[in-house]
C-alpha positions in Angstrom: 178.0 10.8 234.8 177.6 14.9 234.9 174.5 15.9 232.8 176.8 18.1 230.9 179.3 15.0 230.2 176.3 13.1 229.3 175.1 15.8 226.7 178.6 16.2 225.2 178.8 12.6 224.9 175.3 12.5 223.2 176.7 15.1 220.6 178.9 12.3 218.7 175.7 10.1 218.6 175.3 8.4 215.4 171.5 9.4 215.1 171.4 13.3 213.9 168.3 13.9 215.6 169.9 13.4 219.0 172.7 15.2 218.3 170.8 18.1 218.0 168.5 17.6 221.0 172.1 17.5 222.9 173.4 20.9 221.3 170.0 22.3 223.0 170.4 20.9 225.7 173.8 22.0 225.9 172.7 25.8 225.5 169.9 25.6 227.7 171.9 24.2 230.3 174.1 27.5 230.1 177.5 26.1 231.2 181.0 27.6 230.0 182.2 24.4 229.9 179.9 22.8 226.9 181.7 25.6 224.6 184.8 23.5 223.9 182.5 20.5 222.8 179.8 22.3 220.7 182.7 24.1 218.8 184.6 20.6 218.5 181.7 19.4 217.3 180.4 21.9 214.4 183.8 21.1 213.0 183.0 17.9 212.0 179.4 18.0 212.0 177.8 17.3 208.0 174.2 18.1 209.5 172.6 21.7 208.5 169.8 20.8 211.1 172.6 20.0 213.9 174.9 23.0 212.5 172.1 25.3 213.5 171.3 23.9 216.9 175.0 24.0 217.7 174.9 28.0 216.6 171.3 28.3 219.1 173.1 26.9 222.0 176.0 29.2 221.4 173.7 32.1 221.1 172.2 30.9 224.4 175.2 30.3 226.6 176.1 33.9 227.8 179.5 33.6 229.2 182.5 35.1 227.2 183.7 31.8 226.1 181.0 31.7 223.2 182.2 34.9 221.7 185.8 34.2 221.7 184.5 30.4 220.4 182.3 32.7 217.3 185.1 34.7 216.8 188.0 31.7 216.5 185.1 30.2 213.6 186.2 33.2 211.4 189.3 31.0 210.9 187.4 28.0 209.5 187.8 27.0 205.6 184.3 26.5 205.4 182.3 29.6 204.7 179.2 28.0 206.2 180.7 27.7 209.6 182.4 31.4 209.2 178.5 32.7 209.1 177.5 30.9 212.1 179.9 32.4 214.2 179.0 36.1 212.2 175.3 34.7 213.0 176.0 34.0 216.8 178.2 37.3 217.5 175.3 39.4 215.9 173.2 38.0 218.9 175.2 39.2 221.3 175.6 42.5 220.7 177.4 45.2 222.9 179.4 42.2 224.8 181.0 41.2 221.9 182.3 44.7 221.1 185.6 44.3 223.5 186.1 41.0 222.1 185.7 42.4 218.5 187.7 45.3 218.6 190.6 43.2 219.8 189.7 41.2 216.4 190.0 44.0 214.6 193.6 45.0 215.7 194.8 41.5 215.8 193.6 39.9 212.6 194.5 40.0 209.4 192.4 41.5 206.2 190.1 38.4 206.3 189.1 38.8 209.9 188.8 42.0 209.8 186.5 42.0 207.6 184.3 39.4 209.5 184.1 41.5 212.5 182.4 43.8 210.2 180.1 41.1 208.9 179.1 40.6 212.3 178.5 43.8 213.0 176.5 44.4 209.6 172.4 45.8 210.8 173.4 45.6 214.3 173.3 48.6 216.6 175.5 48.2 219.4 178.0 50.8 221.3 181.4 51.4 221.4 181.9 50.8 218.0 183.0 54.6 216.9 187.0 53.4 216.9 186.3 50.0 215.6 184.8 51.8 212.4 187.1 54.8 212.3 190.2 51.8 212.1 188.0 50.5 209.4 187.2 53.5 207.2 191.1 54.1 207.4 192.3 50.0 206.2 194.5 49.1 203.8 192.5 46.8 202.6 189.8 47.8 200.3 187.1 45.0 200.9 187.4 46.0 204.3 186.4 49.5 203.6 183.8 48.7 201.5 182.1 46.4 204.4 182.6 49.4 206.3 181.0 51.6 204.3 178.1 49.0 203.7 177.3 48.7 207.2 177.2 52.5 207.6 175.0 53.1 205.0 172.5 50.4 206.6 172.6 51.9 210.2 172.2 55.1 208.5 175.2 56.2 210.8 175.0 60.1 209.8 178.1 60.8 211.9 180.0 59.1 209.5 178.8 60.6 206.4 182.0 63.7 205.7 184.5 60.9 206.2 182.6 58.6 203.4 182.6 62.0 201.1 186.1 62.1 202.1 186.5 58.6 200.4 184.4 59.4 197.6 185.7 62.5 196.8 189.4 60.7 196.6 188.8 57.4 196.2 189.7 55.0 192.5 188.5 51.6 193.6 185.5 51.6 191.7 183.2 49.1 194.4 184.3 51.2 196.8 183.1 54.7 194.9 179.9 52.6 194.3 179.8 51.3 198.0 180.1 55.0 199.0 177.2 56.5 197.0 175.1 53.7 198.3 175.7 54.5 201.9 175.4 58.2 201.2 171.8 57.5 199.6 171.1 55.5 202.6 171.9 58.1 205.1 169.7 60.7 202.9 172.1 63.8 203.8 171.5 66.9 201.5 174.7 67.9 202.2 176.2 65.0 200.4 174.8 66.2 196.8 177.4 69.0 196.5 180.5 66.4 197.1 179.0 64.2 194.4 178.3 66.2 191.8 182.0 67.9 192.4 183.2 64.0 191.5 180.8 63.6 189.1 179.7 66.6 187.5 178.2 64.7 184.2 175.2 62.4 185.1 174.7 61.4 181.8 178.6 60.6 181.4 178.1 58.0 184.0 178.6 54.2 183.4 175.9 52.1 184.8 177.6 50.5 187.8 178.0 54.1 189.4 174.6 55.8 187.8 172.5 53.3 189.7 174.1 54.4 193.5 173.8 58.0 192.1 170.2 58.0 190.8 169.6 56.4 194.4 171.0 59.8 196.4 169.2 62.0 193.7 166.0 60.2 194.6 166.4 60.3 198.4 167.9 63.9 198.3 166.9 65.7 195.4 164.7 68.5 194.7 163.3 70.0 190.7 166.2 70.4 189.5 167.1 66.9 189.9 163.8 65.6 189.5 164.5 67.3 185.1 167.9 65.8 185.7 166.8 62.2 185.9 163.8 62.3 183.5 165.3 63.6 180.8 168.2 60.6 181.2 165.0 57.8 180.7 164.4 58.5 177.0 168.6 57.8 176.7 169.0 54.9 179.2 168.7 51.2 179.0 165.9 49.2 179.6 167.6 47.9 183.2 167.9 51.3 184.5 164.4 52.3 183.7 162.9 51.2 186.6 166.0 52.9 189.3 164.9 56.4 186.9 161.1 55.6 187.8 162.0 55.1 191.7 164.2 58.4 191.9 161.1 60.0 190.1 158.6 59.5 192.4 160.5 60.1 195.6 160.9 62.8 194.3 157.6 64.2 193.1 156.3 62.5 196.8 159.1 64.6 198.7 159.2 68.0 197.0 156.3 68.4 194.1 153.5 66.6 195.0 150.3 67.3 192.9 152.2 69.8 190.6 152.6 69.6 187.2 156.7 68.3 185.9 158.5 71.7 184.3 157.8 71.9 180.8 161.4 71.3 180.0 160.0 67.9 180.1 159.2 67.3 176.7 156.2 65.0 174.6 159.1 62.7 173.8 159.2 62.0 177.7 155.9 60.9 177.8 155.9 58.9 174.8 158.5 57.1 176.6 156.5 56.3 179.6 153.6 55.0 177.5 155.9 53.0 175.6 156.9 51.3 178.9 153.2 51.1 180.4 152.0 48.9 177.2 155.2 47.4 176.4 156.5 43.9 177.6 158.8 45.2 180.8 158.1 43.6 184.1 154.9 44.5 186.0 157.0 46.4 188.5 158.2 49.1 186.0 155.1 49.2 184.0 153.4 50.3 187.1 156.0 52.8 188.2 156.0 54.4 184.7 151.7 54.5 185.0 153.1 56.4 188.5 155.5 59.0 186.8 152.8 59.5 184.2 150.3 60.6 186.5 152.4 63.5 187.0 151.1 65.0 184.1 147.3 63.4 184.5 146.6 67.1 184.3 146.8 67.1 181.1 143.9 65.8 179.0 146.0 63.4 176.6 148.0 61.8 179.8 144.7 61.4 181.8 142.6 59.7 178.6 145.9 57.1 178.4 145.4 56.6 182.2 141.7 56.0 182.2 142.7 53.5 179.2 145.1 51.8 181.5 141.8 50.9 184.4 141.3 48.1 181.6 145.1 46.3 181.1 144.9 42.9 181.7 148.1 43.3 184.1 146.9 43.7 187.7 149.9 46.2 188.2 149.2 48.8 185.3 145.6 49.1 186.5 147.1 49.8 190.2 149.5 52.0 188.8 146.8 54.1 186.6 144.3 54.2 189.5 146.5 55.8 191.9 147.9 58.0 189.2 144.5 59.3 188.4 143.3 59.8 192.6 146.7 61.7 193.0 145.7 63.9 190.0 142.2 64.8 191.9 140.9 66.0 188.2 137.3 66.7 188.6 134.9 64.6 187.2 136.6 61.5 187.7 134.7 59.7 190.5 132.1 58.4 188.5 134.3 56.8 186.4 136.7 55.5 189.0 133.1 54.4 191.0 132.2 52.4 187.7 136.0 50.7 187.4 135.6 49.6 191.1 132.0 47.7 190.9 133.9 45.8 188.2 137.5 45.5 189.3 138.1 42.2 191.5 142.2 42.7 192.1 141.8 43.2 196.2 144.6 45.7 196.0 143.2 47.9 192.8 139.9 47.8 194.0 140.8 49.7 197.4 143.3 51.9 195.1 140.1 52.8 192.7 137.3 53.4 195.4 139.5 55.4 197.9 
């Protein structure tokens, strides 16, 4: 007996651990002809541990046949078995790009769209027409994987045709899909088409304001920075802390260490300390200490913040240390020196003493 006719044969073994050492063996072993058996095999194989060492061996075997074998998985009922092969095809990158395109133009809406699950993070060539068909399907879902994918490779070629489906577009993931990708990419440009569809930020429903508030924080300048901070005061609690994020890439980007406009009212900052003592996550109660360092010039907002160096949340206190070194108000390192001898968090005790 053939060492590979011995592996195969050692796949259908009744003990699961040597069915797995005989998948690995199968991939090391780097023959065409254990493809048929390993695929056979994950179609009736209950195993998660043998599952995966079946997917290994296919990532390991570098002949065709284990692309055209990920591919044909696409067509399994069981949704586990459809990611192995996405899982196995992302591993092999620009070779499977012939193989996919064919996919593409062959399949229907189903496998279309797992050729673009496969492709989803992965930066391979020769993919231009296989995402121009895409951007142009019938299908919807398929588009909207498209635009996904985009919008994590931060493809910037692609960004007037996703405006182009914005600006026209009435499926309402697929609007939301697009403002994600456009935030993603971070093009200026992209603003103007957006605010043309929709010229009312507060008019918004939630499922599009988040995406938007996104682009306006990766893109925007003052004007947007008033824009977004008067909507907190308005907004649910939810959205508070994707109004906080837009904020401060903002005021990091384009105002850092100036002083808000004053269109920016008390009522804003009420707001924020409201949120920094209320009963919010962590997360947004140190992101609202952030935003209200903006104003730490200001002898109210920097007594609040110095107040802050003593909540019993870990985050707060990180939140009001930075807040206060960003404001670089004079006087303040003796203060900040006394916090740190006492402070024993190992991230706000750098945060304090920097």
């Amino acid at each position: 007996m053939s060492v590979l006719s011995e592996h195969i044969e050692k796949l259908t073994s009744a003990d699961e651990a040597e069915r797995s050492y005989a998948a690995e063996d199968l991939g090391y072993l780097n023959e065409a002809a254990g493809v048929p058996a390993l695929l056979e095999r994950l179609d009736h194989e209950p195993s998660p541990v043998v599952r995966d060492a079946i997917c290994q061996a296919l990532i390991r075997l570098d002949g065709d046949e284990a692309i055209q074998g990920a591919i044909g998985l696409f067509a399994s009922d069981d949704a586990q078995i459809r990611n192995l092969g996405v899982e196995v095809l992302r591993h092999k990158g620009d070779r499977s790009i012939p193989f996919l395109k064919k996919a593409m133009q062959e399949g229907d809406q189903d496998m279309r769209k797992f050729v673009l699950d496969a492709l989803s993070g992965v930066q391979a060539s020769g993919t231009a027409d296989l995402y121009a068909a895409a951007l142009a399907d019938d299908d919807p879902n398929v588009v909207i994987t498209a635009v996904e994918n985009i919008g994590k490779l931060r493809a910037g070629e692609y960004v007037s045709r996703i405006e182009e489906i914005l600006a026209n577009g009435e499926h309402p993931m697929l609007i939301a899909a697009c403002l994600e990708s456009l935030a993603e990419i971070g093009n200026e440009s992209s603003l103007a088409v957006v605010r043309r569809r929709f010229p009312e930020l507060t008019e918004l429903p939630t499922f599009f304001l988040t995406p938007y508030l996104k682009l306006l924080g990766a893109v925007g300048r003052e004007r947007e920075f008033v824009e977004i901070a008067l909507l907190l005061p308005r907004q649910a609690a939810h959205i508070c802390p994707v109004i906080l994020s837009a904020l401060i890439a903002i005021h990091r980007r384009c105002i850092h260490q100036t002083c808000p406009p004053p269109e920016l009212s008390q009522a804003m900052r009420d707001v924020l300390e409201t949120v920094v003592e209320g009963r919010d996550p962590p997360a947004c109660r140190y992101q609202a200490a952030r935003v209200l360092s903006f104003w730490a010039a200001e002898d109210d907002v920097a007594r609040f913040l110095i107040s802050c160096l003593e909540s019993s949340e870990r985050l707060v206190r990180l939140g009001a240390a930075e807040g206060l070194r960003m404001s670089q108000r004079p006087g303040l390192e003796a203060l900040l020196l006394k916090h740190t001898l006492a402070e024993t968090d190992i991230d706000v005790r750098p945060a304090l003493g920097r």
